[in-house]
SETORVO-906301 format. One record per residue (C-alpha): x, z, y; residue in one letter. Coordinates in steps of 0.25 Angstrom, whole numbers, plus 5000, padded with zeros to 4 digits. Example, Ala and Ser with C-alpha at 12.3 -4.5 7.8 and 13.67 -1.06 7.14 Angstrom:
// residues 2
504950314982A 505550294996S 
This chain:
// residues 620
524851894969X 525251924983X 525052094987X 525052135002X 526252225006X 525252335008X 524652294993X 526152274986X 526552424992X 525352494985X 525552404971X 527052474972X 526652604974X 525352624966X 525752734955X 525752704939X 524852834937X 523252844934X 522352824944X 521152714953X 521652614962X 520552564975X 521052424979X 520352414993X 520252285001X 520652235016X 519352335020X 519852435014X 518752435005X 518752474989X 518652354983X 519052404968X 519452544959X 520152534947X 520852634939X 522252634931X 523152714922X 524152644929X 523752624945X 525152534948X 524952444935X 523652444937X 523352394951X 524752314952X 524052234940X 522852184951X 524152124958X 524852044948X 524651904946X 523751884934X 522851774929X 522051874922X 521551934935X 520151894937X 519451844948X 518951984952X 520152034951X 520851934959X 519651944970X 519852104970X 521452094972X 521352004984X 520652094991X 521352204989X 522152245003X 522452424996X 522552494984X 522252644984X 522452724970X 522152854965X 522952934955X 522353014944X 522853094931X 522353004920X 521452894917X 520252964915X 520353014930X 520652864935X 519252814928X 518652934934X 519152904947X 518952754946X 517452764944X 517052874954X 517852774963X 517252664959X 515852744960X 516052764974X 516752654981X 515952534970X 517152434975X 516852294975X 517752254963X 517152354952X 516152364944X 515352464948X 513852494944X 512852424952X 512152504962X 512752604976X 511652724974X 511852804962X 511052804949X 509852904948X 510053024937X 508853114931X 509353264936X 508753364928X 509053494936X 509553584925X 510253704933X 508953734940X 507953844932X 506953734930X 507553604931X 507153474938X 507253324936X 507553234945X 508353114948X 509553114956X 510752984959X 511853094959X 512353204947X 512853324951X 513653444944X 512453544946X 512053584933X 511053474932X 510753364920X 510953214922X 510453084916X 510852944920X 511152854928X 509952774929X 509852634936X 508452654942X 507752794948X 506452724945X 506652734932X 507352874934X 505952924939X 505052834929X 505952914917X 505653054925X 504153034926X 503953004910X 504953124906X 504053204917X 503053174908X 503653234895X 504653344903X 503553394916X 504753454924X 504753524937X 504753424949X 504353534961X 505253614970X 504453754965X 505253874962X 504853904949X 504654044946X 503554024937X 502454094946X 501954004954X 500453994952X 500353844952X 500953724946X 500953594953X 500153484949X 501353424942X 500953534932X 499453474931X 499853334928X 500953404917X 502253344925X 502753494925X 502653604917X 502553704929X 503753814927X 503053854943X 501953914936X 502753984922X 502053864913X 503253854907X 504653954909X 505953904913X 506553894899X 505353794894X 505553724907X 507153714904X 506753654890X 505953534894X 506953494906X 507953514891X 506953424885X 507053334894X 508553324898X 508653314879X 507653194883X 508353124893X 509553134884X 508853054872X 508753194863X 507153184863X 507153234848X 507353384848X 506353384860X 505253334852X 505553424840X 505353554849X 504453494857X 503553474842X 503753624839X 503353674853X 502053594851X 501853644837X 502053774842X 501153774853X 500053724845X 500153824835X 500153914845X 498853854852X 499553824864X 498953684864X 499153654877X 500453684875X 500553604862X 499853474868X 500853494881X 501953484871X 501253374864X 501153284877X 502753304880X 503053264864X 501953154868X 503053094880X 504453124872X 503953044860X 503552924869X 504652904875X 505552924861X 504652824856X 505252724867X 506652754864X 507352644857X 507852714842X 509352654841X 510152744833X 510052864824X 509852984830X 511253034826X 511952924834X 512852944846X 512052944859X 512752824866X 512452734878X 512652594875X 513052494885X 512952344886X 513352244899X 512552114904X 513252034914X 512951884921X 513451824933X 514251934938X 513152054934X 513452164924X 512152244916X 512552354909X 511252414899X 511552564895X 510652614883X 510552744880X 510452804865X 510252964863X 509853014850X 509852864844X 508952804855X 508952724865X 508352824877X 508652734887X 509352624895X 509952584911X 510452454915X 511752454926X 512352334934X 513652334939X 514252254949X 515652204950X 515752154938X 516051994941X 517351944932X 517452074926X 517552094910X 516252154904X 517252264897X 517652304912X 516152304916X 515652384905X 516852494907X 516452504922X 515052534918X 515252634906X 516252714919X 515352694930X 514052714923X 514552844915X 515052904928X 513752894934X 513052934919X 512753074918X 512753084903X 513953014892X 513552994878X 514153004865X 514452854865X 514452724873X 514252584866X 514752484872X 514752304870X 516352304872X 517652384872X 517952444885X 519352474890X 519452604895X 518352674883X 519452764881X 519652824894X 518152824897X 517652894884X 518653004889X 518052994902X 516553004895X 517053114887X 517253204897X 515953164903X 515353204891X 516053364892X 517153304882X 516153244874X 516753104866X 516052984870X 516152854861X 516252724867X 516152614856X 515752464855X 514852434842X 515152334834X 513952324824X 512552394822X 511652454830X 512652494841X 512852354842X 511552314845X 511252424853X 512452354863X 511752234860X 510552274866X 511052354877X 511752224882X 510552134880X 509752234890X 510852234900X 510752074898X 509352074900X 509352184911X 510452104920X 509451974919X 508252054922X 508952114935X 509451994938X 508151924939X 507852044946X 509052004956X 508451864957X 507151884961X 507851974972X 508551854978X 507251764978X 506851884984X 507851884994X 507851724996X 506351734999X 506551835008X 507651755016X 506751625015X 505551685020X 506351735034X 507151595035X 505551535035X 504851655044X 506051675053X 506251515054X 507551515050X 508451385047X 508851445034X 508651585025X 509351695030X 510451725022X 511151825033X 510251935037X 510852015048X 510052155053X 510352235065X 509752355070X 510152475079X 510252625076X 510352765087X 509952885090X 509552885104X 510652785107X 511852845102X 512552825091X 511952675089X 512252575078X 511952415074X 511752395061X 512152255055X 511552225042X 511652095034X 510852035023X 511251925016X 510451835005X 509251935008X 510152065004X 511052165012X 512552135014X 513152265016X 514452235018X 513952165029X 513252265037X 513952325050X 513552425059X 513752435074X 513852555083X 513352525096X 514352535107X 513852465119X 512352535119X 512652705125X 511552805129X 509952755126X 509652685113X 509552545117X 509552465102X 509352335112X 510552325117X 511352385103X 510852285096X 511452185106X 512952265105X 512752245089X 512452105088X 513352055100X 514552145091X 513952075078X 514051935082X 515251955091X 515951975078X 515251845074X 515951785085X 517251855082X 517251815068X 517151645071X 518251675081X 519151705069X 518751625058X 519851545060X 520751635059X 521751655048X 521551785041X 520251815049X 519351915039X 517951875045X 516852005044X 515851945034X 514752045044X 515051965056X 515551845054X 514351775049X 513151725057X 511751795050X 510551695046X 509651805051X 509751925059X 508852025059X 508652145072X 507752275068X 507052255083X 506052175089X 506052095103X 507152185109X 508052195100X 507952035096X 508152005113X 509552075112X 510151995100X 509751865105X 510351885116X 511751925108X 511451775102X 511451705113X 512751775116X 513351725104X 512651585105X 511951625091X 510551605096X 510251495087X 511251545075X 510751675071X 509351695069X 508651835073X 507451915073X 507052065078X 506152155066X 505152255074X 504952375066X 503452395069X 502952255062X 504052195056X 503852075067X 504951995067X 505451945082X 506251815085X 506951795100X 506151735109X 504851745103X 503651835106X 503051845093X 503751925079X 503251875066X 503051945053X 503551905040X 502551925029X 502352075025X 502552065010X 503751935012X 505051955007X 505551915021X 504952025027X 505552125016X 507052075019X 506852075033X 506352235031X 507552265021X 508652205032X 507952275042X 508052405035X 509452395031X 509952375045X 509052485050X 509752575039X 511052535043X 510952555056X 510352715055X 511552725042X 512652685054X 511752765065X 511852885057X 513252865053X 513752855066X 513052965073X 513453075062X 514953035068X 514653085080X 514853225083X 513553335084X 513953345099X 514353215102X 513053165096X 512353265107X 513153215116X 512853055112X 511353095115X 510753015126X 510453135136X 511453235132X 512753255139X 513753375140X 512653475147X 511353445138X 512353455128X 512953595131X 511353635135X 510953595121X 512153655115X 511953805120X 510653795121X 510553755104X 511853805100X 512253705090X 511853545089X 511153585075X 510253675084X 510153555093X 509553465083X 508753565076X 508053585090X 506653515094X 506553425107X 505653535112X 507053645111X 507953535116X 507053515127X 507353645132X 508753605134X 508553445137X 507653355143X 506553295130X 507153165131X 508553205128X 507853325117X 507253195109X 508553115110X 509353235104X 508253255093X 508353115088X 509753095090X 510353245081X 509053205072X 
């Protein structure tokens, strides 16, 4: 296999200790972590001419154009190292769970006197208890709204002190027990929110056995609002209990049991959950990445990737196959668990079996549910496209959606965004954004729509230029003509970008239209009358989404751009403002916070009320 110079003179240096290696590509781009116990024998190894290379593989090293690594102490550091990096960079080339937000977590607030819970998508080391990741808030919420039921905890922003002279009406409908109003004290309140963390853990027996006694108590005591308030709470607990699936003896190892689905290039992976021998619950994951890669290598990404996330290890993972770093990785969930053992096993026979068994049939029958799910998205999507090839009159379905739209603040700091949809969804790799260069002073989104579509297909031209040229990289944004193209405008806007056409002699190539905000008419050059696509059509829907998209891109880069400028120089970028309005405002305020916090009415004292607005919604 043929290395670069620059490629050869890192393979000869790389160290022979512990550590992560990031192969990046000609963009400079992380296109793969891996880790090693040996960085030079490991990486050189991705160099060597070996028929046991897969396709992947192969596909992964031809792009590589650097190799950076990072040394560490042991082995467990390296696998520490490797997810976090893999966490936040989710190269191209990894399997990586499926999805750029992070998973939601129930947050019950246990270092505050009288705890909350809530739902949050990121732990923190602040004294408070965790459970998760789940796949879907929804079902996050729907969980929080039957345990409300069973364990009525505090939801306001009350100070509770106990004297208040009135519960909310959350107290009425008995979804709190009203600690505001010294119903109940701070040590009762702490035990249900107890109770509920032992329930949400799958250790629901010792709750209803004290739960039984308090009623008995209360009856005998002839507190039977007490008792039947008990009674109701046992009611909830036992209902659910009744729900859960009864798999092993109670004396069993609480475990999490994983099994995989895979099909045409998809991975499934079903978790069930077993405390106090039953089955409490269960989440689904997808992963992506995973084409021509071994299931053992799947299922090892998931167990790290899924139990850096987790915020709670068991006693024992059962897994469907061998994995080859389980030795490394129990140590790792071993200190997870405070220096806890955690067993990672394969069974062979029994119930363990089985319970594989079935985990791996849900993952199977999950991953053809979603894909049906996928499915009907792209009929979805095709309709969409068909429905604007026949209102839009266009010779075939646009496959290349392109979207521009302008953003400013009183003309200063203006940008073009440039989104792409293609097949009916967004490729973000091909959006660009331009700041406007050619357009000073006023907002005029006229004529920086005409700089950013005369640059756009200028590069266009550029790109056919060099085709033919040997080496030539062509700019997969640029280089290609769209089917469609979209303008967040009306008649205006629309007047500029056919007049960039005609420059390019594109006229009769690239179909465009002009959204209007108000009615979502849609405009075509040359004619007087808009149309409007069906209110309910999924032509109209796309059309919306793309629309949004680019809006949101264009503000994202606005912003981004603006907050580079200095505080001063962005006075000085106002229209209206130069050095002596500038000093005035400054001695007169003091600061450019004080500026900003000022009304038009203040600044009018110092500037005439046209300049006051433009320096209210510019610094707002």
């Amino acid at each position: 296999m043929e290395v670069s110079e620059h490629l050869q003179g890192i393979l000869d240096t790389l160290p022979t200790k512990p550590g992560c290696y990031l192969m990046k590509n000609a963009d400079d781009k992380i296109i793969y972590v891996g880790k090693a116990i040996n960085l030079r024998s490991r990486v050189r190894s991705y160099f060597h001419s070996d028929s046991s290379h897969d396709n992947k593989t192969r596909r992964l090293v031809r792009e590589i154009s650097n190799i950076e690594w990072i040394v560490v102490g042991s082995e467990l550091e390296a696998l520490i190292l490797e997810m976090n990096l893999i966490k936040r960079h989710r190269p191209r080339f990894n399997v990586r769970l499926k999805d750029d937000k992070r998973y939601p977590y129930i947050k019950i607030h246990w270092g505050d006197p009288f705890p909350k819970v809530t739902v949050t998508r990121q732990m923190a080391d602040d004294g408070s208890r965790y459970f998760g990741p789940y796949t879907s808030v929804w079902a996050v919420h729907q969980t929080l709204d039957v345990l409300r039921r069973i364990f009525p905890y505090l939801t306001c922003d009350r100070e509770i002190t106990g004297n208040d002279t009135r519960a909310c009406l959350y107290y009425d409908i008995k979804l709190c027990i009203a600690p505001c109003i010294g119903a109940v004290n701070q040590v009762e309140y702490r035990q249900m929110i107890e109770d509920l963390q032992s329930f949400l853990n799958g250790k629901s027996a010792p709750i209803v056995k004290r739960l039984e006694k308090e009623m008995q108590k209360a009856s005998e005591e002839l507190r039977y609002e007490k008792a039947a308030s008990v009674r109701d709470q046992l009611k909830g607990i036992q209902t659910i209990i009744e729900r859960q699936k009864i798999v092993f003896n109670t004396d069993y190892l609480d475990s999490d049991v994983i099994a995989m689905a895979r099909a045409d290039g998809e991975a499934c992976v079903q978790i069930f959950f077993v405390r106090g021998g039953k089955m409490i619950g269960r989440e689904y994951f997808i992963l992506e990445g995973t084409e021509e890669t071994s299931d053992t290598e799947v299922m090892e990404q998931f167990v790290k990737q899924f139990y850096t996330e987790a915020a709670n290890v068991p006693e024992q993972l059962m897994l469907p196959q061998e994995i080859e770093e389980a030795k490394i990785i129990g140590q790792w969930l071993r200190s997870k668990r405070g220096g806890k053992k955690v067993e990672i096993r394969v069974p062979r026979r029994g119930q363990s079996k089985e319970l594989v068994k079935m985990a791996a049939e849900n993952a199977t029958d999950t991953l053809s549910a979603l894909r049906e799910q996928w499915q009907a998205d792209t009929h979805k999507q095709e309709q969409a496209l068909a429905e604007l090839q026949q209102s839009l009159k266009l010779s075939e379905p646009p496959n290349r959606i392109e979207c521009y739209d302008i953003s400013n603040t009183q003309g200063t700091a203006t940008v073009g965004s440039m989104v792409v949809f293609e097949q009916g969804v967004p490729s973000k790799r091909l959006y660009r954004r331009f700041n406007v260069k050619s357009v000073p002073g006023a907002p005029d989104d006229f004529a920086s729509m005409e700089e950013v579509l005369t640059r756009r297909f200028r590069r266009w031209q550029s790109a056919q230029e060099t085709e033919a040229n040997p080496g030539s990289k062509p700019d997969a944004s640029f280089s290609f003509l769209p089917d469609l193209v979209i303008i967040d405008g009306g008649k205006g806007q629309l007047s500029r970008v056919v007049k960039v056409l005609e420059q390019f002699e594109l006229t009769d190539k690239v179909p465009v239209v002009g959204l209007a905000k108000r009615e979502e008419e849609i405009f075509f050059p040359n004619k007087s009358k808009p149309i409007l696509l069906p209110r309910h059509s999924q032509g109209l829907y796309l059309v919306q989404r793309i629309r949004d998209e680019a809006h949101r891109f264009a503000i994202t880069a606005h912003r981004k751009r603006r907050s580079k400028l200095g505080l001063a120089s962005q006075l000085d970028s106002i229209p209206g403002i130069g050095p002596t309005r500038r000093k005035a405002l400054l001695k007169h305020f003091g600061s450019i916070d004080k500026i900003r916090e000022a009304s038009i009415q203040e600044l009018t004292n110092v500037v005439p009320k046209n300049t006051a607005e433009s320096i209210k919604a510019y610094l707002e």
